[in-house]
MARFIKE-653040 format. One record per residue (C-alpha): x, z, y. Coordinates in nm, 2 decimals, decimal comma. Last residue first. Layout:
MARFIKE-653040
+--------+--------+--------+
|      u |      w |      v |
+--------+--------+--------+
|      X |      Z |      Y |
...
+--------+--------+--------+
***
This chain:
MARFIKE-653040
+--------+--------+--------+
|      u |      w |      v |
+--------+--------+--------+
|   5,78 |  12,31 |   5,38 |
|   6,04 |  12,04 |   5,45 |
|   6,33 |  12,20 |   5,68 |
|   6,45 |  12,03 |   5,96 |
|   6,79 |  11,99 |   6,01 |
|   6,92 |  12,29 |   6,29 |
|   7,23 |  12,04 |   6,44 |
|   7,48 |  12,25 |   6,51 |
|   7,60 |  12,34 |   6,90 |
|   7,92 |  12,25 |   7,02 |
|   8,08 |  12,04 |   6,68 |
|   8,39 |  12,11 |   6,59 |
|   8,64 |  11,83 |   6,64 |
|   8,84 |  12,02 |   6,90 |
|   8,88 |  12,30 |   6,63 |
|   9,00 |  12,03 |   6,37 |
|   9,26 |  11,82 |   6,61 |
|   9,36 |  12,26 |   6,67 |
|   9,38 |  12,33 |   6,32 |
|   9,62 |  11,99 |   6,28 |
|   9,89 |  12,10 |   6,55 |
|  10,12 |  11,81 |   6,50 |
|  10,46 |  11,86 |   6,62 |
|  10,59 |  11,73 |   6,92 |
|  10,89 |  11,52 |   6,95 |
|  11,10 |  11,51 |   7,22 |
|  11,27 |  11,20 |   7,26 |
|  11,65 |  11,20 |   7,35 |
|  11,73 |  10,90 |   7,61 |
|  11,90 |  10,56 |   7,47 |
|  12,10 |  10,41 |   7,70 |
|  12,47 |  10,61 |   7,64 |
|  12,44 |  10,59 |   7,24 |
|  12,24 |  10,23 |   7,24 |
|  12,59 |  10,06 |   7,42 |
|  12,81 |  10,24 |   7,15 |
|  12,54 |  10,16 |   6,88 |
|  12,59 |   9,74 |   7,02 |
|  12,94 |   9,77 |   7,04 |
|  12,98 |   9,90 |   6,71 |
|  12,76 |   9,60 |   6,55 |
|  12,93 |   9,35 |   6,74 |
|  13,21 |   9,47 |   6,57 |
|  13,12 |   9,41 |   6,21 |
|  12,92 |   9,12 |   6,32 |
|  13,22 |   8,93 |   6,49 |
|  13,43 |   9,02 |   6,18 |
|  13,21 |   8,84 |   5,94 |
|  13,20 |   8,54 |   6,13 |
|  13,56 |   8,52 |   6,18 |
|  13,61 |   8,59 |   5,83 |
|  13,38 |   8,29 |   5,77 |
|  13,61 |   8,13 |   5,52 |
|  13,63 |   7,80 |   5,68 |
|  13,70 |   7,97 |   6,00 |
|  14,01 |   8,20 |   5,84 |
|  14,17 |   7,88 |   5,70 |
|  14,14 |   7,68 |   6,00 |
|  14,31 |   7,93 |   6,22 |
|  14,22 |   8,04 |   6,59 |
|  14,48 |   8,16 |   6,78 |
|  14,46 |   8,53 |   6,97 |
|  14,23 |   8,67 |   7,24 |
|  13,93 |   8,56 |   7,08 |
|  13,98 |   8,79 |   6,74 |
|  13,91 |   9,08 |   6,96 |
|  13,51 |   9,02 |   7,00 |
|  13,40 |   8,97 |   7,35 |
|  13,08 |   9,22 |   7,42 |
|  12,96 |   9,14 |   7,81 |
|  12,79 |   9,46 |   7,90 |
|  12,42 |   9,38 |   8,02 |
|  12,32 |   9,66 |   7,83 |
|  12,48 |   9,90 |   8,06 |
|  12,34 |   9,80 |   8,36 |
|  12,57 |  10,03 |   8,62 |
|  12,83 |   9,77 |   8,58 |
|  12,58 |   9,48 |   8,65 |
|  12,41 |   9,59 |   8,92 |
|  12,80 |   9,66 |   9,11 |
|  12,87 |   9,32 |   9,12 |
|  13,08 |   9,12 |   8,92 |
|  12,87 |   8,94 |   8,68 |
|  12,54 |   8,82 |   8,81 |
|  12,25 |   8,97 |   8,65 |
|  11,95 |   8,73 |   8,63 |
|  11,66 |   8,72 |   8,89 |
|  11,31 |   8,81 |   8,75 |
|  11,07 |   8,57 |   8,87 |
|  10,80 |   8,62 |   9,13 |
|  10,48 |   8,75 |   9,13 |
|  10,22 |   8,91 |   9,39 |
|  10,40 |   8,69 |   9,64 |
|  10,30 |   8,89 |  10,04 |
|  10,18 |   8,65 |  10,25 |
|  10,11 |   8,91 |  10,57 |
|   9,80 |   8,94 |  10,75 |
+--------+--------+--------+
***
């Protein structure tokens, strides 16, 4: 008989191979302010901070736009709940004579 692990822990995405660019979520987001100097003045002031939500916030509905899948919706059908609700044969209450 073979051992065969009925568990085993999820492995994380590595970058640079080809799981992680079809993963879309797994997108690294690096904010543009990184690729220039940081200044004092604009870090005390939580600019920085500011900007890094503003565009984290476009990454994330740019990354939510190509997962998310369209749902179909299905309207209620309230007279057929009602129909399926009816009951098969009445109950014949006893009369008191």
């Amino acid at each position: 008989m073979v051992d065969k692990p009925y568990w085993s822990p999820a492995r994380p995405i590595v970058p640079g191979t080809k799981r992680d660019v079809t993963n879309l979520r797994h997108t690294n987001f690096t904010p543009s302010f990184e690729t220039e100097q940081p200044q004092m003045g604009l870090i005390l002031s939580w600019h920085y901070g500011r900007q890094w939500l503003e565009e984290r916030e476009v990454h994330q509905k740019s990354v939510q736009k190509k997962t998310k899948k369209s749902t179909k919706f299905i309207p209620p059908d309230f007279t057929r709940w009602l129909e399926k609700r009816k009951p098969l044969h009445p109950h014949k209450w006893r009369t008191s004579s």
